[in-house]
C-alpha positions in Angstrom: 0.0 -11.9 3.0 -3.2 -10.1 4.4 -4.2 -7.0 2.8 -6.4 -5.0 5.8 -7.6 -1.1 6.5 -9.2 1.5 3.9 -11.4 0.0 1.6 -10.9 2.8 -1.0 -7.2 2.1 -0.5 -7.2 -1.5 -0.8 -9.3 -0.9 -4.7 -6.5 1.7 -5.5 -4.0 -0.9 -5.0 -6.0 -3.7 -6.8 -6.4 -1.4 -9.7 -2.5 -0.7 -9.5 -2.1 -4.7 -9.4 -3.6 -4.6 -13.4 -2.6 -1.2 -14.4 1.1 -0.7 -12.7 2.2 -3.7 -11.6 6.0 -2.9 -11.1 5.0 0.2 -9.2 2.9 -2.3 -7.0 6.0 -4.3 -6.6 8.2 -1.2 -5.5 6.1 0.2 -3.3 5.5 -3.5 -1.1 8.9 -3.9 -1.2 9.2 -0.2 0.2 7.0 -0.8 3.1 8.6 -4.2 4.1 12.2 -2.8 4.3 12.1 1.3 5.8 13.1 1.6 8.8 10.0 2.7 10.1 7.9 0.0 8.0 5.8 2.0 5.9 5.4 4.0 2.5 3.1 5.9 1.0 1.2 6.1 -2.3 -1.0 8.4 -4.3 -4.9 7.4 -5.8 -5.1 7.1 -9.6 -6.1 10.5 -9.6 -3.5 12.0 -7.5 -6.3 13.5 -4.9 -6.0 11.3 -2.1 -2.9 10.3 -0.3 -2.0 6.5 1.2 -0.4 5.0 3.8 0.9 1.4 3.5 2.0 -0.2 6.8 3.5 -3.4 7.2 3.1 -5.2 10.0 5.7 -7.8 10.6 3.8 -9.7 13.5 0.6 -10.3 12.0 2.5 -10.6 8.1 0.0 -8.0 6.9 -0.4 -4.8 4.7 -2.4 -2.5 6.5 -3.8 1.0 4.2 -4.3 4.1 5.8 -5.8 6.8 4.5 -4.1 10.3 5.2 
């Protein structure tokens, strides 16, 4: 699966992948299955605000910053 949008996002989730990696998990799984296809998520230190889109068509992640 493609991982495409914020680059500051994107590092917050690959640090996530090492640090929290059933947090990671949760919040994928939480994109792929709400009804409106998205979730969102908090930086490391809890200042910026994340939005994780899934995009069924193109079977990619998509991170917005908010």
């Amino acid at each position: 699966m493609k991982l495409v949008g914020d680059p500051d996002g994107i590092q917050e989730l690959k640090k996530m992948q090492s640090e929290r990696k059933d947090y990671l998990k949760y919040i994928i799984t939480e994109a792929k299955t709400n009804t409106d296809l998205s979730t969102t998520f908090s930086s490391s230190d809890g200042e910026t605000k994340y939005k994780l889109v899934y995009d069924r068509m193109a079977q990619e992640l998509r991170v917005e910053k908010m």
